[in-house]
C-alpha positions as CSV (number, residue, x, y, z in Angstrom):
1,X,110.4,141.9,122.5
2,X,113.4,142.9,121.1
3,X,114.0,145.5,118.0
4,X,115.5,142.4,116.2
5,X,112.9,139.9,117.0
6,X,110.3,142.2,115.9
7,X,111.6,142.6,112.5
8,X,112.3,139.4,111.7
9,X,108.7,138.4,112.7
10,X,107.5,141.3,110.4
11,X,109.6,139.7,107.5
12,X,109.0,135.9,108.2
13,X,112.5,135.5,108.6
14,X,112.0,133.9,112.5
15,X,115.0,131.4,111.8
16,X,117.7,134.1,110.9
17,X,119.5,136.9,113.0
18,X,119.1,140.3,112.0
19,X,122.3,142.1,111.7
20,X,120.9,145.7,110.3
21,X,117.9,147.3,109.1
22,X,118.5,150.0,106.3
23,X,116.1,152.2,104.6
24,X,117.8,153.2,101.2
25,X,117.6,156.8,100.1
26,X,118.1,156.2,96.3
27,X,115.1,153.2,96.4
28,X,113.1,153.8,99.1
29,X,113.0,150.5,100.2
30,X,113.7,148.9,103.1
31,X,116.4,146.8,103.5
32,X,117.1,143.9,106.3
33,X,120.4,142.3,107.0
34,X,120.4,138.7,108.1
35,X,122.4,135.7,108.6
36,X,121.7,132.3,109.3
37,X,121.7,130.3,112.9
38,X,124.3,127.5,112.6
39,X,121.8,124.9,112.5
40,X,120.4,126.2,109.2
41,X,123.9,126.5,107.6
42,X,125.5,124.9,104.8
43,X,122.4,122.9,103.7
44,X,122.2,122.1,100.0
45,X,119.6,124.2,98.6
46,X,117.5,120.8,97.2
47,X,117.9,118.2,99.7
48,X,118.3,120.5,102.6
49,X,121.1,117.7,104.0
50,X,124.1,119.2,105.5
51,X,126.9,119.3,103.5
52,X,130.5,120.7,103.4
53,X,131.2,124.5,102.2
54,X,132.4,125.2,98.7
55,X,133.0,128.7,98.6
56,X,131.5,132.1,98.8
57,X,129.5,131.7,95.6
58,X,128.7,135.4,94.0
59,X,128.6,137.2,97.6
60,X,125.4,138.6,99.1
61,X,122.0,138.3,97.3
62,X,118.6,140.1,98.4
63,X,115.1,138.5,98.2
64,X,112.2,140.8,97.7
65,X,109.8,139.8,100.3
66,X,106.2,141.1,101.1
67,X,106.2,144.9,101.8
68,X,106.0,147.1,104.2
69,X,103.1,149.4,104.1
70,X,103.8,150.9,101.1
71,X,107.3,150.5,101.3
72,X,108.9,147.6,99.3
73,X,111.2,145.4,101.7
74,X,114.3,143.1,100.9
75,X,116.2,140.4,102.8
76,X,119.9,140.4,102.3
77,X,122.6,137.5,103.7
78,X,125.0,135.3,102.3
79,X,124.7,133.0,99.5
80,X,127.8,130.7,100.0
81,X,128.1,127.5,97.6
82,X,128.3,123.7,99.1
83,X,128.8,120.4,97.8
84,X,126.3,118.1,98.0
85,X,126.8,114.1,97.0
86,X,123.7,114.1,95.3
87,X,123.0,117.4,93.6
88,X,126.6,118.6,93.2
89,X,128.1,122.3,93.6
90,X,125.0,124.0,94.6
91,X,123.8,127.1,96.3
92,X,123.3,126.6,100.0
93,X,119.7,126.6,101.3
94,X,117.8,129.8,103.2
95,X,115.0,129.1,105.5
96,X,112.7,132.3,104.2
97,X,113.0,131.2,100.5
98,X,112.8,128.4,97.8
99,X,115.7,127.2,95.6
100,X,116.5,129.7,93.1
101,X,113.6,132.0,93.9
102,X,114.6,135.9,93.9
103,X,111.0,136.2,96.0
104,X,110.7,134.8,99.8
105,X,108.1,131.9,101.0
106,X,105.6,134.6,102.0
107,X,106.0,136.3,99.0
108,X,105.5,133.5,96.4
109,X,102.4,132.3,98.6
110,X,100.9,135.7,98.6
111,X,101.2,136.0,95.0
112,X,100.0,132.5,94.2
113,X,96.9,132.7,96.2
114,X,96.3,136.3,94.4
115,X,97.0,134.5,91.0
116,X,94.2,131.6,92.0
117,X,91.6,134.4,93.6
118,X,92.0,137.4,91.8
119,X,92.4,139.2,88.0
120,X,96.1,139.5,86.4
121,X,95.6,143.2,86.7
122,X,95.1,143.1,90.5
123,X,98.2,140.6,90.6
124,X,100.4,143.0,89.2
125,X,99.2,145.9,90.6
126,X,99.3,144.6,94.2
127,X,102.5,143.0,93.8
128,X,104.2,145.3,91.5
129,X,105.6,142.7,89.7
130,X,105.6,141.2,85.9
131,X,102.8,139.2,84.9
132,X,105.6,136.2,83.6
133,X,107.5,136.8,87.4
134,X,103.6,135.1,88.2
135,X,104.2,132.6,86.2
136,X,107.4,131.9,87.7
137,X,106.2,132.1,91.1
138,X,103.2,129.9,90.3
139,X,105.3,127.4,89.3
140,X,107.3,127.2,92.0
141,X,104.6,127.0,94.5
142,X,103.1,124.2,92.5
143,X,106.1,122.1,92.9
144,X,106.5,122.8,96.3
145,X,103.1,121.5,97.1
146,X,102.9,118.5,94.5
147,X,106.4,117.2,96.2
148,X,104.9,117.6,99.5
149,X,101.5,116.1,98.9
150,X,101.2,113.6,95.4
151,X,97.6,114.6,93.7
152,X,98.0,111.3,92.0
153,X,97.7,109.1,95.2
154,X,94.4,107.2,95.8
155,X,93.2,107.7,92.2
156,X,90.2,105.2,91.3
157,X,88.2,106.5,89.0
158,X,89.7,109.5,86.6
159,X,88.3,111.0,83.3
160,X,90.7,112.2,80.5
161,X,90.3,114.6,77.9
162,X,92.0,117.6,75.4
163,X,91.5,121.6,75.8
164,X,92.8,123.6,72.5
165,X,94.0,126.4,74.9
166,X,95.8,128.3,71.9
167,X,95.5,129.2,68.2
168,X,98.0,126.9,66.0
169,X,96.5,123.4,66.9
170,X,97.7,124.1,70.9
171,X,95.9,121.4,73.1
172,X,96.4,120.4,76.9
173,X,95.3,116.8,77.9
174,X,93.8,116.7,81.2
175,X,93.2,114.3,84.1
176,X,90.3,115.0,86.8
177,X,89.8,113.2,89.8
178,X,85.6,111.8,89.5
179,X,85.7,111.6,92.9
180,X,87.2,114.9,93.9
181,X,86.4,116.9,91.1
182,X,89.7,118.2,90.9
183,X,92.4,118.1,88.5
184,X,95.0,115.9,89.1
185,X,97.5,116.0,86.0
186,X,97.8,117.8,82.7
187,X,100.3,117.4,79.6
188,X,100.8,119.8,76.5
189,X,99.8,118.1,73.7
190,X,97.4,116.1,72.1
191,X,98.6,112.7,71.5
192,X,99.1,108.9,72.9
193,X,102.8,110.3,74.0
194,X,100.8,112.3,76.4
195,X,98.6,110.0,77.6
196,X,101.3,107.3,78.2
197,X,103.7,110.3,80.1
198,X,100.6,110.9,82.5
199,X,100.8,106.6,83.2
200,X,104.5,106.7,83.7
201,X,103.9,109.4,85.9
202,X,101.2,107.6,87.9
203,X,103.6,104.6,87.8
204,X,102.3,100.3,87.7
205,X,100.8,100.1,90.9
206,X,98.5,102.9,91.2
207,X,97.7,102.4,87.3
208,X,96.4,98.9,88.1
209,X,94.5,100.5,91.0
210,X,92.4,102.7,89.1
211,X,88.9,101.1,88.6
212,X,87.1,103.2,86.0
213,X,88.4,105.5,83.3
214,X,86.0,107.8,81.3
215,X,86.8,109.9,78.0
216,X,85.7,110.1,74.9
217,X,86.1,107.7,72.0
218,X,89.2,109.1,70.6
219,X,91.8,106.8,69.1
220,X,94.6,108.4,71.0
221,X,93.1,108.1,74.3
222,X,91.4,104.9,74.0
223,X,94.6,103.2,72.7
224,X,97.4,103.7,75.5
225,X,94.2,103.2,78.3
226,X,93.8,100.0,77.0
227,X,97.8,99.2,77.0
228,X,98.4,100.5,80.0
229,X,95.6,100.1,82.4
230,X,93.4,97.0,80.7
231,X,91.6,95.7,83.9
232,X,90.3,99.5,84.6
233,X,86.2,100.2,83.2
234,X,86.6,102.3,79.9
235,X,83.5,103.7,80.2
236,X,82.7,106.5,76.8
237,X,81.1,110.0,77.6
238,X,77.7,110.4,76.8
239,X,77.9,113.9,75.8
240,X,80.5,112.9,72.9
241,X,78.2,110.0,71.5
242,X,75.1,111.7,71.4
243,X,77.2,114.8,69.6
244,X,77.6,112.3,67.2
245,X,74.1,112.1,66.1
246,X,73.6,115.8,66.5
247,X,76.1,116.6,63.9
248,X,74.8,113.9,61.8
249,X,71.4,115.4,61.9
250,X,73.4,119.2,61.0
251,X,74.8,117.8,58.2
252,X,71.3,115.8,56.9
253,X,69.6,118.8,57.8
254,X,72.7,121.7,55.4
255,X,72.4,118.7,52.5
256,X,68.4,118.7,52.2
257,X,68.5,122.6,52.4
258,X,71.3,122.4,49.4
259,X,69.4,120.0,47.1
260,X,65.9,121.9,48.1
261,X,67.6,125.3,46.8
262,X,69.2,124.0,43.8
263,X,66.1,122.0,42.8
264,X,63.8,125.5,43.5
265,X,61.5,124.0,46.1
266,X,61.1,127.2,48.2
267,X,59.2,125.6,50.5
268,X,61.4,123.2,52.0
269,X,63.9,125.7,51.4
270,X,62.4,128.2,54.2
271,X,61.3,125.5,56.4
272,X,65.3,124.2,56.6
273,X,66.8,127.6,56.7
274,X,68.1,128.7,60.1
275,X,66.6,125.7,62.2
276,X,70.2,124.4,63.4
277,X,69.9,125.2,66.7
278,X,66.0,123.9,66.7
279,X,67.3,120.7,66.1
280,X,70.0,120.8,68.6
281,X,67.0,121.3,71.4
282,X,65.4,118.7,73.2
283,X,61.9,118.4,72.1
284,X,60.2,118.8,75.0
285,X,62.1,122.1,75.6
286,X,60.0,124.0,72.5
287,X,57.8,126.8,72.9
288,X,54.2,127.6,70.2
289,X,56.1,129.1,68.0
290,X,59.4,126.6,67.8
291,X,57.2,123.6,67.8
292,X,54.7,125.0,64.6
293,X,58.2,125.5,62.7
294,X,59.4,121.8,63.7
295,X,56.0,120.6,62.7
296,X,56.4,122.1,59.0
297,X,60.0,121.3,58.7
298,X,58.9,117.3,59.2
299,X,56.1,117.9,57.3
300,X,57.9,118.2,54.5
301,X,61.2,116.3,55.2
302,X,60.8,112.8,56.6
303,X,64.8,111.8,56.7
304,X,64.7,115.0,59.4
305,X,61.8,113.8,60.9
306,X,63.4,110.4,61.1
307,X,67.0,112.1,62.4
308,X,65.8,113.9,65.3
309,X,64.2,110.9,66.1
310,X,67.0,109.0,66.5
311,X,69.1,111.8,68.1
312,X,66.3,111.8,70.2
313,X,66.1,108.4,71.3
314,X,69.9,108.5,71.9
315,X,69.5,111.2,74.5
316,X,66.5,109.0,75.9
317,X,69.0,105.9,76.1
318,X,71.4,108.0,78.5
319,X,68.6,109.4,80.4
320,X,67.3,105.8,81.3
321,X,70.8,104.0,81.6
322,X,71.1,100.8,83.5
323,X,70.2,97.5,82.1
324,X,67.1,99.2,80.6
325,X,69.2,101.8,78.8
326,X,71.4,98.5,77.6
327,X,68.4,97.2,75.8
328,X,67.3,100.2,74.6
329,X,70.5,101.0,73.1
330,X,70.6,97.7,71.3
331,X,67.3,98.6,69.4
332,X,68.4,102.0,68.7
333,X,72.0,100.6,66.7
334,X,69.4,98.4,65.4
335,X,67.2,101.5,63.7
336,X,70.2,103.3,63.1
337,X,72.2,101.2,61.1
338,X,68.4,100.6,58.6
339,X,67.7,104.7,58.4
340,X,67.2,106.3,55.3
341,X,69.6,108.0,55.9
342,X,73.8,107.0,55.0
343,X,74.6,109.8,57.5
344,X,72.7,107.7,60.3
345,X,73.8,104.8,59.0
346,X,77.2,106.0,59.5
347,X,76.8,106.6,63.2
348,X,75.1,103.4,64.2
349,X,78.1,101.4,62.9
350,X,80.3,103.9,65.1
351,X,78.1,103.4,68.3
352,X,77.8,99.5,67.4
353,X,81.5,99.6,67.2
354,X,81.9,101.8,71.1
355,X,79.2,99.6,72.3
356,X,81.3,98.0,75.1
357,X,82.1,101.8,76.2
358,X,78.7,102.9,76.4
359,X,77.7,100.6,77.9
360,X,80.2,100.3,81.1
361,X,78.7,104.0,81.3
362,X,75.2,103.4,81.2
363,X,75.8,100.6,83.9
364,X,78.3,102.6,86.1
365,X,76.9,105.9,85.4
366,X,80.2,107.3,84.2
367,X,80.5,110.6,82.0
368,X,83.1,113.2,81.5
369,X,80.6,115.9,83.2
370,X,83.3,117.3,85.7
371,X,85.8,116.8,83.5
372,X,83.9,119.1,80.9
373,X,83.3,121.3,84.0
374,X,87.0,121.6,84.3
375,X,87.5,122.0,81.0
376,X,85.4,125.4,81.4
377,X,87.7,126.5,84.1
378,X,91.2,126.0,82.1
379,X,89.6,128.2,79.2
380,X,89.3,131.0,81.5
381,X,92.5,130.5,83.0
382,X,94.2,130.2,79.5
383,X,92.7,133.8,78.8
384,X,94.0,134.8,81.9
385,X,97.4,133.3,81.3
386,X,97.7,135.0,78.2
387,X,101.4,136.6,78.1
388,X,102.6,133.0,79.2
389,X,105.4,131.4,76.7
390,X,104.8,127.9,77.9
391,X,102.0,125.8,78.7
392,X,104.0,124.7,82.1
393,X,103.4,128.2,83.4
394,X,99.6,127.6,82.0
395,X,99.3,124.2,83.9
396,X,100.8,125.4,86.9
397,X,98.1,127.8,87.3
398,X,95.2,125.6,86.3
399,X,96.9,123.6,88.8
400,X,96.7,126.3,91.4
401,X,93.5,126.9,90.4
402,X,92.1,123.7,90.3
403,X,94.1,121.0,91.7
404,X,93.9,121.8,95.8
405,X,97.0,123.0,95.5
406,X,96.5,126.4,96.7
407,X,98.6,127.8,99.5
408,X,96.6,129.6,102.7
409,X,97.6,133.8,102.4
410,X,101.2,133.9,105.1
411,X,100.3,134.2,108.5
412,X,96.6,133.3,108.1
């Protein structure tokens, strides 16, 4: 094999001629001249279609590609300008790298499947490059592989929901696939603007595919799914509903305490003091020494006795589901909406009013599980992203991350 052919095999530059190879005193790096064989020339740089020359654009440019050892190595050639019909005066394409990347193919694919496998610190140790140039390059890899495969084709049953991934009211809204378990789409911001862009995106045809659609009961959800996609299942997450009741019982069990302290009864006082998370358990799940405190706490309260009952019996509804869970659901709204307590009362007019939500998800067994599994995942990789400035480079690398989207390491 010839000198030549060797180094453009080492540098993934197969499709270009070397002209030189250079190792620069003053750097140390190592530099490798190139130009393009004719078929590759005067291609716009978006549509790759042949086009004619413009002019010389700003001269040569270099592309840092992967090293060398432990020698940093750089592609130089040409950068002349065309004119393409559809995308104007443009820079003319380069087989080793992306549009307007300053990295080459192998480069950004090395550093994107670093960015979906390793720590930031690694990243820009290993590449020795700035943690925002990840960003970039993330990006860019992203695109590449959502233009060459569409996550949102074949989508039949999705769950949507919001991440606060920053301080200052900074929420994502998220798609996951139910039957992949992957993420699919994701929009900054909280609202029914969101929602609908993530529906034009999808477009009317594979909206009217979709078949079932879980989330939670949120106005700003359940609104544009019901404009937009009104033959799909809504189906409302169990977790959220029975949260309901939960903080219901919180805020029973905080006002009893408060009225207990101001009118001096010490007993009741101690019993209700620090038994939040008690309440939050399932009963079964208490040990001796949990289950004596619960006992006392009832004992002396019967509006808490009668709360964790009902959250309770909630839970129980969700764990029997089907046409069983139906009934059982009906007689719980039933109990709910004559408890003792107004804060009860409250939340059996709000699962009375989501009925037809619950109950497409007791019968089709729908929840937001993976989507709350997701949801774990984009926390993490918001901490990791930290140094961002936009939450596209944060959804490009929860896409990375999460979306199938993640290139193989170059040559494997």
């Amino acid at each position: 094999m010839r000198g030549a052919r060797v180094w453009a095999r080492l540098l993934g530059v197969e499709r270009a001629i070397v002209d030189d190879v250079e190792l620069e005193d003053e750097t140390g790096s190592l530099v490798v001249r190139v130009h393009l064989q004719r078929r590759d020339r005067a291609r716009c740089g978006r549509c790759r279609r042949v086009c004619p020359g413009y002019d010389g654009g700003e001269g040569r440019r270099r592309w840092r590609t992967l090293d060398l050892g432990t020698t940093r190595a750089w592609i130089e050639a040409a950068a002349p300008r065309v004119r393409c019909p559809e995308h104007g005066i443009i820079v003319a394409a380069v087989p080793w790298a992306r549009h307007g990347a300053g990295h080459s193919r192998a480069f950004d694919d090395q550093v994107a499947w670093l960015a979906a496998h390793c720590s930031k610190t690694a990243i820009v140790a290993l590449g020795r490059i700035a943690w925002r140039t990840v960003g970039a390059i993330v990006g860019r890899v992203v695109s590449d592989a959502r233009a060459a495969r569409d996550p949102l084709a074949g989508l039949r049953r999705i769950g949507l929901d919001d991440i606060s991934y920053r301080r200052g009211q900074r929420y994502l809204t998220i798609v996951v696939d139910h039957d992949t378990g992957r993420l699919v789409w994701a929009g900054d911001g909280r609202a029914e603007a969101t929602v609908e862009a993530f529906f034009d995106a999808l477009g009317p045809e594979r909206t009217a595919a979709l078949a079932e659609i879980s989330t939670d009961a949120a106005v700003w959800l359940v609104n544009p799914i019901r404009r937009r996609a009104p033959d799909a299942i809504l189906a409302t997450d169990p977790f959220h509903v029975v949260h309901w009741a939960t903080e219901a019982l919180d805020e029973l069990r905080r006002e009893i305490w408060n009225r207990a302290r101001q009118s001096g009864d010490r007993s009741l006082t101690r019993a209700a003091k620090g038994v939040r998370w008690l309440l939050y358990r399932h009963a079964t799940e208490f040990n001796p020494a949990q289950r004596d405190r619960f006992e006392r706490l009832i004992a002396l309260n019967a509006p808490i006795a009668e709360g964790f009952l009902l959250k309770e019996q909630l839970r129980e509804v969700f764990a029997i589901g089907g046409p069983a869970g139906v009934a059982l659901l009906d007689e719980w709204i039933g109990w709910a909406k004559a408890s003792s307590s107004a804060r009860f009362r409250v939340v059996g007019r709000r699962v009375e009013k989501h009925r037809a939500g619950i109950v497409a998800s007791l019968l089709h067994g729908l929840s937001n599980g993976r989507v709350e599994a997701v949801n774990t995942h984009v926390r993490l990789i918001a901490r990791i992203a930290y140094g961002f400035h936009s939450a596209d480079a944060l959804i490009a690398l929860a896409m990375l991350r999460l979306g199938g989207v993640c290139p193989p390491l170059p040559g494997r």
